[in-house]
PDB file of the backbone (N, CA, C, O) and the ligand in Angstrom, with CONECT records:
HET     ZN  A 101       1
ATOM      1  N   UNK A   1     129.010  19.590 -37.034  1.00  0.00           N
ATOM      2  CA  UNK A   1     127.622  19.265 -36.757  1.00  0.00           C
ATOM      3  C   UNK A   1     127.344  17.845 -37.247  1.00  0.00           C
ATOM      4  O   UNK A   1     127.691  17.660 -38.413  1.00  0.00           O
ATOM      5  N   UNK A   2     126.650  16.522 -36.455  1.00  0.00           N
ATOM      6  CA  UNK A   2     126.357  15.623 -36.857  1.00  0.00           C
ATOM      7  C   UNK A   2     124.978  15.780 -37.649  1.00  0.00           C
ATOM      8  O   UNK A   2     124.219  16.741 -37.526  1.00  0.00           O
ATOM      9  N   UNK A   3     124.754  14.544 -38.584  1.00  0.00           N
ATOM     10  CA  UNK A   3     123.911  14.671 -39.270  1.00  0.00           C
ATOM     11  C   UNK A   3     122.338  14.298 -37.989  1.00  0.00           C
ATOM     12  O   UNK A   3     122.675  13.710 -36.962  1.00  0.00           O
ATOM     13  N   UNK A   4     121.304  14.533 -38.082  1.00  0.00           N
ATOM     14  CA  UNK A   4     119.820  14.364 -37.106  1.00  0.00           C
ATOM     15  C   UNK A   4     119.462  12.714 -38.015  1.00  0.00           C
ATOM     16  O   UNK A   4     118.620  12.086 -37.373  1.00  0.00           O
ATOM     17  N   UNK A   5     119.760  12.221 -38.854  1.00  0.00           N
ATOM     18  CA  UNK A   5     119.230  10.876 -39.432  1.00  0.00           C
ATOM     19  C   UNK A   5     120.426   9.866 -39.523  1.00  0.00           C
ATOM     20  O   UNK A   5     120.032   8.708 -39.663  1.00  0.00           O
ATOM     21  N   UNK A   6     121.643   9.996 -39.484  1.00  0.00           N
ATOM     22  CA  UNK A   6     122.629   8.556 -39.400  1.00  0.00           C
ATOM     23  C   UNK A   6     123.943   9.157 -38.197  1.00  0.00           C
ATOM     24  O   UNK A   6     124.846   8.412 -37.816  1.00  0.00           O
ATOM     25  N   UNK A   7     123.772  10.937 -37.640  1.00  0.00           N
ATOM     26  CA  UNK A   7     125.076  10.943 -37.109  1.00  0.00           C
ATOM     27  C   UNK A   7     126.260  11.117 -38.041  1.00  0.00           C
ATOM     28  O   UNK A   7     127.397  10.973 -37.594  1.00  0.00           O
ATOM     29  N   UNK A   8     126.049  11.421 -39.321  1.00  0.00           N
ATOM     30  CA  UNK A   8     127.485  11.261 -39.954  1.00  0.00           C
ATOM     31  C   UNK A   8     127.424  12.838 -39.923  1.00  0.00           C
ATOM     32  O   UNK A   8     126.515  13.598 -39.590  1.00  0.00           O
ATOM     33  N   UNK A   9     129.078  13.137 -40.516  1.00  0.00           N
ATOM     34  CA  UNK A   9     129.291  14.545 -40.731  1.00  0.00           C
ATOM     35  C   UNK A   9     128.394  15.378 -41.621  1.00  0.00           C
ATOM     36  O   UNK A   9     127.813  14.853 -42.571  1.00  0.00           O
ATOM     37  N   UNK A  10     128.257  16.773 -41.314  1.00  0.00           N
ATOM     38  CA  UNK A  10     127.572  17.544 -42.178  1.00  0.00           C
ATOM     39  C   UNK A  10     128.498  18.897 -42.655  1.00  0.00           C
ATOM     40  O   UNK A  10     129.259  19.540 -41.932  1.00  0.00           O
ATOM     41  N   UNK A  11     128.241  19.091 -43.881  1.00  0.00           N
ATOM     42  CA  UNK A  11     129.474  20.302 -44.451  1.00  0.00           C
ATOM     43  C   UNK A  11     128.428  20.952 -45.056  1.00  0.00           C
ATOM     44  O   UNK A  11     127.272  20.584 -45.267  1.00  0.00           O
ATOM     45  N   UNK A  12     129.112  22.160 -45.347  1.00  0.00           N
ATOM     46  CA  UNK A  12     128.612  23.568 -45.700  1.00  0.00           C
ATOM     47  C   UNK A  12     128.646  23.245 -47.082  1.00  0.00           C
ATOM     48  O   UNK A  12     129.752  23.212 -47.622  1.00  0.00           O
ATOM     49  N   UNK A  13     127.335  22.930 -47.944  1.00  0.00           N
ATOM     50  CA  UNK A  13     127.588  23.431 -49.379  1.00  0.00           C
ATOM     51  C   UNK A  13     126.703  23.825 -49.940  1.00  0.00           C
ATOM     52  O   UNK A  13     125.590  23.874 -49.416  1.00  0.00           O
ATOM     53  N   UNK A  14     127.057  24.417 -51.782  1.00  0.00           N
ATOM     54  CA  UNK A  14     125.749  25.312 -52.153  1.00  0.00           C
ATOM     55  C   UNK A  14     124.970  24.564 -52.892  1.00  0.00           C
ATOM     56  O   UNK A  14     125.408  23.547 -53.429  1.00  0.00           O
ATOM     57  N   UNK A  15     123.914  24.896 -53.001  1.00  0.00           N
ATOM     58  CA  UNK A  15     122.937  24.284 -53.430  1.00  0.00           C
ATOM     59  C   UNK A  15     122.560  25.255 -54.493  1.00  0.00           C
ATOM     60  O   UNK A  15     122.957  26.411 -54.342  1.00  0.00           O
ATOM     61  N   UNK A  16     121.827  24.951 -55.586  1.00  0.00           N
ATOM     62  CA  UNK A  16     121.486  25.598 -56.969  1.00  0.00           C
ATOM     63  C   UNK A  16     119.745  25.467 -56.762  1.00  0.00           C
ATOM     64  O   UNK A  16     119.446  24.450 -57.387  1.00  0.00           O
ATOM     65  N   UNK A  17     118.972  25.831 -56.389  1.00  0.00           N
ATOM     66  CA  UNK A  17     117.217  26.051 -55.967  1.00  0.00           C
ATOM     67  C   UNK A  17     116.656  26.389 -57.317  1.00  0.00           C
ATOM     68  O   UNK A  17     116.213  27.531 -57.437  1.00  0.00           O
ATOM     69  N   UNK A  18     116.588  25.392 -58.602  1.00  0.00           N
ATOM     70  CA  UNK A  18     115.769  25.965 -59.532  1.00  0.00           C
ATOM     71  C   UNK A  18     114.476  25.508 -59.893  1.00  0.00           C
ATOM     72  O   UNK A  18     114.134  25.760 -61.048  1.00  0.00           O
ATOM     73  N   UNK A  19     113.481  24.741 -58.987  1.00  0.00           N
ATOM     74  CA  UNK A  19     112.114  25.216 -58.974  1.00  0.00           C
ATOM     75  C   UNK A  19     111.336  26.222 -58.515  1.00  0.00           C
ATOM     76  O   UNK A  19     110.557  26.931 -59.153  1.00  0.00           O
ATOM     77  N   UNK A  20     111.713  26.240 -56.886  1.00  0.00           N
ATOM     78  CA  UNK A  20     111.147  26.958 -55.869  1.00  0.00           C
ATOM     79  C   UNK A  20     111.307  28.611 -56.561  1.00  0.00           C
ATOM     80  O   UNK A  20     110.344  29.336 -56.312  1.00  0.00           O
ATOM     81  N   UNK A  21     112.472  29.258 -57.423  1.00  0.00           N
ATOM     82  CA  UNK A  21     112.431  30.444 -57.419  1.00  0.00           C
ATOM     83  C   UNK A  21     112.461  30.547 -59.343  1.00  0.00           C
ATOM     84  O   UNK A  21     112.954  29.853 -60.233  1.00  0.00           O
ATOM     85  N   UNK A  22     111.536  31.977 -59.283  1.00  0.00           N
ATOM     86  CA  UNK A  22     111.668  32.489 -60.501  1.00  0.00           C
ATOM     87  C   UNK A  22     112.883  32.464 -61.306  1.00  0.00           C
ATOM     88  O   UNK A  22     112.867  32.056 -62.467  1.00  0.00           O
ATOM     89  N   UNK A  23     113.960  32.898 -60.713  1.00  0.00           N
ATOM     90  CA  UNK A  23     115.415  32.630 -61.054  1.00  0.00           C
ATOM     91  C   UNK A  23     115.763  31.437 -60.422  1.00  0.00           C
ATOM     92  O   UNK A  23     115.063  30.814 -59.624  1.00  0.00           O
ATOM     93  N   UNK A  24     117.340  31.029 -60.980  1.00  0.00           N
ATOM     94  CA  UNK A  24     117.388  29.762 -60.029  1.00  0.00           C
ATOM     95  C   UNK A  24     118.531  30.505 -58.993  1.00  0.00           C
ATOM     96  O   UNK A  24     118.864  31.634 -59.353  1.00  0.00           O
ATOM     97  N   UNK A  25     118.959  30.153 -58.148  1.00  0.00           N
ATOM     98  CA  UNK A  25     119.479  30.723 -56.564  1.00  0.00           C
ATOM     99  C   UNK A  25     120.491  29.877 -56.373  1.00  0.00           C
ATOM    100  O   UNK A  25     120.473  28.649 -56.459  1.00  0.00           O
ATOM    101  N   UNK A  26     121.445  30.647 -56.088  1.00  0.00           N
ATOM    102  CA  UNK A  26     121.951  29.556 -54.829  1.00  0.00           C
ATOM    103  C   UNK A  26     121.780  29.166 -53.701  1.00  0.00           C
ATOM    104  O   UNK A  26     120.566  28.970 -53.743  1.00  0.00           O
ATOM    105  N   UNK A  27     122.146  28.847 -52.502  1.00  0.00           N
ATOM    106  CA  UNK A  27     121.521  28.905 -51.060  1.00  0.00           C
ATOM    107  C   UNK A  27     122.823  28.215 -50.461  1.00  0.00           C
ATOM    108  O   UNK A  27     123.507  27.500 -51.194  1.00  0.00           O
ATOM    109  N   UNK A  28     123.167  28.426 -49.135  1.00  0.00           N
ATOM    110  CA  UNK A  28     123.804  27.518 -48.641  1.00  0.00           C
ATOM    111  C   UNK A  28     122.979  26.855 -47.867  1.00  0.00           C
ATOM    112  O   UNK A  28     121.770  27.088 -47.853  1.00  0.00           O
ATOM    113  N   UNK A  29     123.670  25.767 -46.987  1.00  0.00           N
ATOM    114  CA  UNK A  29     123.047  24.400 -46.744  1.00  0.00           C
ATOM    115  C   UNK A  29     124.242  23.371 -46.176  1.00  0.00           C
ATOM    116  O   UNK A  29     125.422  23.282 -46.514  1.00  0.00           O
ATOM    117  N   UNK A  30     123.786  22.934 -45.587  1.00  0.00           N
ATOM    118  CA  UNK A  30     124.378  21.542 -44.748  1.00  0.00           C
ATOM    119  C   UNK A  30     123.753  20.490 -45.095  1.00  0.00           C
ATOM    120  O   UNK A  30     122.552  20.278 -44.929  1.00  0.00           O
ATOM    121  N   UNK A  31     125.093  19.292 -45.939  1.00  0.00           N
ATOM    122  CA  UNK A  31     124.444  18.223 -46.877  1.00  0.00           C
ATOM    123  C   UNK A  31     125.251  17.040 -45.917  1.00  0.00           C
ATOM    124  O   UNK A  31     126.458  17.128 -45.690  1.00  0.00           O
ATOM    125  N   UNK A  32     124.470  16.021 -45.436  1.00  0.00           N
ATOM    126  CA  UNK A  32     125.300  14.918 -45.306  1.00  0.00           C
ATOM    127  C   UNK A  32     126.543  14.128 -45.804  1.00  0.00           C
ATOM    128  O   UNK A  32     126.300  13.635 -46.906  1.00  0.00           O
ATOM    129  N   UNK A  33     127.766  13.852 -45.368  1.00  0.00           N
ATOM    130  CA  UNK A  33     128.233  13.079 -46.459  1.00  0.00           C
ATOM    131  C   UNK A  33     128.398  11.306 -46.536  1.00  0.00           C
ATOM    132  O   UNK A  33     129.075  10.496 -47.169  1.00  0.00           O
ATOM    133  N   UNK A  34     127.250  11.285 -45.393  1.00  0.00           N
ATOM    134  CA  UNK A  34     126.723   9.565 -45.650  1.00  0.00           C
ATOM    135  C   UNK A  34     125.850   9.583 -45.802  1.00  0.00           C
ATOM    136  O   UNK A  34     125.492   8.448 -46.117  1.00  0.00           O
ATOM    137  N   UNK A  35     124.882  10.402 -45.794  1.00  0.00           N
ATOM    138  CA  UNK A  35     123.747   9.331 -46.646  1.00  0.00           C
ATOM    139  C   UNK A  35     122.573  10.841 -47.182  1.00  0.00           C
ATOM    140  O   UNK A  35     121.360  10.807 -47.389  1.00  0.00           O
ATOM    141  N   UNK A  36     123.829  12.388 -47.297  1.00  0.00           N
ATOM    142  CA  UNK A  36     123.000  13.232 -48.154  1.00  0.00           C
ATOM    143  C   UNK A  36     121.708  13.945 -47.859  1.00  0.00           C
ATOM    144  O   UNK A  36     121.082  14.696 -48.607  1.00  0.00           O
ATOM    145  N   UNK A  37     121.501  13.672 -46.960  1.00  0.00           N
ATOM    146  CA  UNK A  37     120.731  14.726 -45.903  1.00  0.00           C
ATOM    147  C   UNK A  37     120.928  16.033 -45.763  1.00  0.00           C
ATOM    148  O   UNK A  37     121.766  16.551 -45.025  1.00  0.00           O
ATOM    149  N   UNK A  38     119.932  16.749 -46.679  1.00  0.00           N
ATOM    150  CA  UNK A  38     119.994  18.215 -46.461  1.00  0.00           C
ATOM    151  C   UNK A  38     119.379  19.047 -45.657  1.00  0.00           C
ATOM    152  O   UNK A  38     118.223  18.793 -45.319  1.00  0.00           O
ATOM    153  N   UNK A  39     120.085  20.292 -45.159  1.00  0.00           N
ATOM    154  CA  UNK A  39     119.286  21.003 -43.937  1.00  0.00           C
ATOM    155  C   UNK A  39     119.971  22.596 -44.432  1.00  0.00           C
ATOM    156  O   UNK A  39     121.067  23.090 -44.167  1.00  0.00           O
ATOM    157  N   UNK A  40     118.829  23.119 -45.243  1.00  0.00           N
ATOM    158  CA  UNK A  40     118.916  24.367 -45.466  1.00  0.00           C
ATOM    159  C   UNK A  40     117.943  25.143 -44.412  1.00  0.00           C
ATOM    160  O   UNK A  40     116.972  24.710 -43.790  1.00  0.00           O
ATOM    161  N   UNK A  41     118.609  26.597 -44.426  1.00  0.00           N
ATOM    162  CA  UNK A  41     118.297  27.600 -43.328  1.00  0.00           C
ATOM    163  C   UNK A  41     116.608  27.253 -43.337  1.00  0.00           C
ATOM    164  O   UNK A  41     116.238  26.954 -42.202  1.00  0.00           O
ATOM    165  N   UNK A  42     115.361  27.221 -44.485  1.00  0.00           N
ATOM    166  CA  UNK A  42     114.508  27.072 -44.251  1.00  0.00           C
ATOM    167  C   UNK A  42     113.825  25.797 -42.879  1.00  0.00           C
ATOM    168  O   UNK A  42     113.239  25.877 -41.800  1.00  0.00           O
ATOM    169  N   UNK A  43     114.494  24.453 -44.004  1.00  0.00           N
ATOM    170  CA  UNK A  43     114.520  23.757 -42.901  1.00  0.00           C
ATOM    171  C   UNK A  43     114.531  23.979 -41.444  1.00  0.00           C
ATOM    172  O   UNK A  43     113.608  23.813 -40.647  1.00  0.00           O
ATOM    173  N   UNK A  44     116.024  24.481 -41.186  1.00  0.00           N
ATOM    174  CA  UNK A  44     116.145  24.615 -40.536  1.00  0.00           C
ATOM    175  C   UNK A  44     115.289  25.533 -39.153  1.00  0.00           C
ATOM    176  O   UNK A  44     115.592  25.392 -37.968  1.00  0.00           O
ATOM    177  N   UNK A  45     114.556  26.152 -39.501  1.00  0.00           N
ATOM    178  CA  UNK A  45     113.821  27.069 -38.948  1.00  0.00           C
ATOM    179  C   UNK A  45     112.452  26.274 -38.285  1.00  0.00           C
ATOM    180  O   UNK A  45     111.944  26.325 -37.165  1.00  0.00           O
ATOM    181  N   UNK A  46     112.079  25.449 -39.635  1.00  0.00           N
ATOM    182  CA  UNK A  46     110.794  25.354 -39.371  1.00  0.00           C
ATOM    183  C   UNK A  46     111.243  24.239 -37.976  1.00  0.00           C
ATOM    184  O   UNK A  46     110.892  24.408 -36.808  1.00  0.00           O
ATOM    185  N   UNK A  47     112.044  23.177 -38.473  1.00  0.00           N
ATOM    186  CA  UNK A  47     112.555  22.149 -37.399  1.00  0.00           C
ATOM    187  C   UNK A  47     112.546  22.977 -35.749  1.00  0.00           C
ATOM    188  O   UNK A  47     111.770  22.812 -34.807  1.00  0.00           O
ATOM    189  N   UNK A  48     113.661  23.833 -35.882  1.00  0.00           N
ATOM    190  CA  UNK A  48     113.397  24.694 -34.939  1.00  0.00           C
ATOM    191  C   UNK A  48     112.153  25.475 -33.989  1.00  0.00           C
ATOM    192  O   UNK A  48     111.969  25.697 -32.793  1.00  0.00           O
ATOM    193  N   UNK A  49     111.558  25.696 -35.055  1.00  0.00           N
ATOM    194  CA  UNK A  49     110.083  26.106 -34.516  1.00  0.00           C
ATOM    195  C   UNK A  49     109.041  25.047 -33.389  1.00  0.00           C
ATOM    196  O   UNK A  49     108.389  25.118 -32.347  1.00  0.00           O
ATOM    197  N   UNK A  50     109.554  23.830 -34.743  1.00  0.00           N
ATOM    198  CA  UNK A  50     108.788  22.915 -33.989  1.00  0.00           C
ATOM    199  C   UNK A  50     108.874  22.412 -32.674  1.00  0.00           C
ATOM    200  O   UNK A  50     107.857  22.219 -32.009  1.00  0.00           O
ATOM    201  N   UNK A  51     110.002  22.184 -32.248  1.00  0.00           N
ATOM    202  CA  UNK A  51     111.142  21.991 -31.301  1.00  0.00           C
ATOM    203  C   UNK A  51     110.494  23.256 -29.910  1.00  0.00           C
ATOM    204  O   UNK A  51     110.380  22.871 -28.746  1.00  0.00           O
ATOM    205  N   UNK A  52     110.286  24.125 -30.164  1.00  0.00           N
ATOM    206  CA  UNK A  52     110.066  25.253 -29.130  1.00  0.00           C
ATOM    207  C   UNK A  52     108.410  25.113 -28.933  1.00  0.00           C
ATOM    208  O   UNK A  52     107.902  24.976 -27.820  1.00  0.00           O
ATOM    209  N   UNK A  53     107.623  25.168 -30.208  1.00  0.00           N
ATOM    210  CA  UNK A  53     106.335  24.851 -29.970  1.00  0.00           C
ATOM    211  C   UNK A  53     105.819  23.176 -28.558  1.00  0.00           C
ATOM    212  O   UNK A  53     104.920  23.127 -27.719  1.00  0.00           O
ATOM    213  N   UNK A  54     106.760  22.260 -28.890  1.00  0.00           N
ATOM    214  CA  UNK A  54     106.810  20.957 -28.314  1.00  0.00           C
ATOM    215  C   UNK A  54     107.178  21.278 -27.213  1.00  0.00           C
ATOM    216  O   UNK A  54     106.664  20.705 -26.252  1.00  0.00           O
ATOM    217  N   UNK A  55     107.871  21.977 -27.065  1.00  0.00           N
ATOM    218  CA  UNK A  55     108.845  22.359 -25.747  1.00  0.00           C
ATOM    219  C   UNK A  55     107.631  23.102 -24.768  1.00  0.00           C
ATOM    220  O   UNK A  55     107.093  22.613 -23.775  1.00  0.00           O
ATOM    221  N   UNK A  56     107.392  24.430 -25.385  1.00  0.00           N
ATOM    222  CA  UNK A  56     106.660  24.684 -25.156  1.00  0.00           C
ATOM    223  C   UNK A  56     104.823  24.287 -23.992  1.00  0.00           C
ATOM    224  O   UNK A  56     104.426  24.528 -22.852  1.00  0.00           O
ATOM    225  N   UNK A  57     104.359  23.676 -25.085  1.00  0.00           N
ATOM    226  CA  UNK A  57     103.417  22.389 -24.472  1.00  0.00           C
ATOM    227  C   UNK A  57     103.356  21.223 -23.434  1.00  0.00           C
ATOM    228  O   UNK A  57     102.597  20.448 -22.853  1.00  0.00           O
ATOM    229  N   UNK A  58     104.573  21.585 -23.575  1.00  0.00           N
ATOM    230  CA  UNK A  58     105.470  20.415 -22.189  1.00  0.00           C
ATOM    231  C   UNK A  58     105.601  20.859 -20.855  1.00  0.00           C
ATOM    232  O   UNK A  58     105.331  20.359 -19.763  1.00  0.00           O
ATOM    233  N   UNK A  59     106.117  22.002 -21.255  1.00  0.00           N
ATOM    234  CA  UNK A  59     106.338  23.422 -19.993  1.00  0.00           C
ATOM    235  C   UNK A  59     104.522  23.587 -19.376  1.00  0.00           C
ATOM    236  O   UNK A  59     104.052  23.065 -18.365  1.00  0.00           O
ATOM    237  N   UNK A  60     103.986  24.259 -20.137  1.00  0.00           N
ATOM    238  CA  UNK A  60     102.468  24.089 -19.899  1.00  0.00           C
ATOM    239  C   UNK A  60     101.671  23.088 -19.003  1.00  0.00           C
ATOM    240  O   UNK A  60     101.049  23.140 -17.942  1.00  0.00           O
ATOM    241  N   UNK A  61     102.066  21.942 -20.156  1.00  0.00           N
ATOM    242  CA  UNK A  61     101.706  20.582 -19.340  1.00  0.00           C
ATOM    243  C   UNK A  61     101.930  20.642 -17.809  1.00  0.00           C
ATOM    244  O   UNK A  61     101.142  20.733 -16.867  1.00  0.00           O
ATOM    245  N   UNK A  62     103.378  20.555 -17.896  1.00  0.00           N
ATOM    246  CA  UNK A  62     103.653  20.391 -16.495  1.00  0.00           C
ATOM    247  C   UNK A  62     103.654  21.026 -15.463  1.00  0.00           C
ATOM    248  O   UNK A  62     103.801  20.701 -14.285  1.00  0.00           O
ATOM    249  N   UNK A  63     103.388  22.457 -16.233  1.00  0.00           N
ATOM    250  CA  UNK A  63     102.696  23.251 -14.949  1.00  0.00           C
ATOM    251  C   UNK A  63     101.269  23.436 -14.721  1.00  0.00           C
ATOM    252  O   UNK A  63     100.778  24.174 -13.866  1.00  0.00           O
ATOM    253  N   UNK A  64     100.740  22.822 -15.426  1.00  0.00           N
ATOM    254  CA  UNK A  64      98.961  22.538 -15.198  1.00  0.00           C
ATOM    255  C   UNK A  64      98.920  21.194 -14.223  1.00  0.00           C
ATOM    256  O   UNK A  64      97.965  20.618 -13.702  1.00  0.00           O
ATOM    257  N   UNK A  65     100.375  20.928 -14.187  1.00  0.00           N
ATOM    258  CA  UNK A  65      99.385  19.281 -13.095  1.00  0.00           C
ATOM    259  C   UNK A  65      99.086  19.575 -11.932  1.00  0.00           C
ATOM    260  O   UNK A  65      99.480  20.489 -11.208  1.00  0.00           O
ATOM    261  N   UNK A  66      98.396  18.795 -11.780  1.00  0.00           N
ATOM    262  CA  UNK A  66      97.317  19.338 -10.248  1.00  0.00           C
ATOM    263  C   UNK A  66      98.094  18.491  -9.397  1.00  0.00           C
ATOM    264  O   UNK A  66      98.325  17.294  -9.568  1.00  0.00           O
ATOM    265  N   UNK A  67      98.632  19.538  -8.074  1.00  0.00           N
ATOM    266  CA  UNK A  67      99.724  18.929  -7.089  1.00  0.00           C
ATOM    267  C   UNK A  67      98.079  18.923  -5.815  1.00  0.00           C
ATOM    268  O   UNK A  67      97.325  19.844  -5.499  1.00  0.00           O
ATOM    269  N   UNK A  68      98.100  17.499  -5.420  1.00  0.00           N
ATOM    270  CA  UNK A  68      97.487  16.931  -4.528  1.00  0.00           C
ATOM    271  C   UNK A  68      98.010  17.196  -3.242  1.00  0.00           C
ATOM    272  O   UNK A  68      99.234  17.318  -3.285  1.00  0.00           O
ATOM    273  N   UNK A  69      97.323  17.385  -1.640  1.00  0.00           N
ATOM    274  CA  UNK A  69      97.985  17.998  -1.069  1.00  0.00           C
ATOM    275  C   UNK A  69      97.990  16.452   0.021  1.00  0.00           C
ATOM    276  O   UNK A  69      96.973  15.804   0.270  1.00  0.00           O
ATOM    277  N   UNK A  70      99.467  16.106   0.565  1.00  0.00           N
ATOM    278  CA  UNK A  70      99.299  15.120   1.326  1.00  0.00           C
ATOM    279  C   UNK A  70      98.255  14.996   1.990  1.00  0.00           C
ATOM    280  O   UNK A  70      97.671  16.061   2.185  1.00  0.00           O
ATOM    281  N   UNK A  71      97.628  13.785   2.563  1.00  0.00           N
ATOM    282  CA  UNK A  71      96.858  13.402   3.584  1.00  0.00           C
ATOM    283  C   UNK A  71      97.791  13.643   5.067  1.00  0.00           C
ATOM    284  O   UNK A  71      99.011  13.488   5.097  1.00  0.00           O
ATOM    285  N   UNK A  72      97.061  13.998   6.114  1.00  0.00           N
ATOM    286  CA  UNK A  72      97.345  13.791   7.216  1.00  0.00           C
ATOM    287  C   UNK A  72      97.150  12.510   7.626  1.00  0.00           C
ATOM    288  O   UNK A  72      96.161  11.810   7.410  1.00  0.00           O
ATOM    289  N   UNK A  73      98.522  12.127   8.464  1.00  0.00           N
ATOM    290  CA  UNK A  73      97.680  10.575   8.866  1.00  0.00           C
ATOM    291  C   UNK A  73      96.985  10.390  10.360  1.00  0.00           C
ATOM    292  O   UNK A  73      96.409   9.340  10.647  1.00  0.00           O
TER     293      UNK A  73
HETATM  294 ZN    ZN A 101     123.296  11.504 -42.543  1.00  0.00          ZN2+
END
């Protein structure tokens, strides 16, 4: 998987989460290894979401345009 901010490689590693949780966690995660860009499953989701919502609105869009009907000449 390329990284979404430079294109460089992305690898599988764990991550240690000790604010977000009462305990601290591990998690896996996809970390850049140029320039450290992380994309954990949360991330990942919401990105995703967004992506379908946009998509979405687009689809809509373009089926709301008002098709004009030729003129006769
Ligand atoms: Zn990167």
């Amino acid at each position: 998987m390329k990284c979404t901010r430079c294109c460089g490689l992305m690898i599988v590693d764990h991550l240690l989460d000790m604010q977000e949780s009462y305990l601290p966690m591990w998690m896996r995660a996809l970390r850049c290894l140029t320039c450290g860009n992380i994309v954990d499953p949360l991330i990942h989701y919401h990105r995703t979401a967004r992506r379908v919502r946009r998509a979405t609105r687009l689809a809509l869009k373009l089926t709301k345009r008002v098709v004009r009907p030729v003129e006769a000449a």
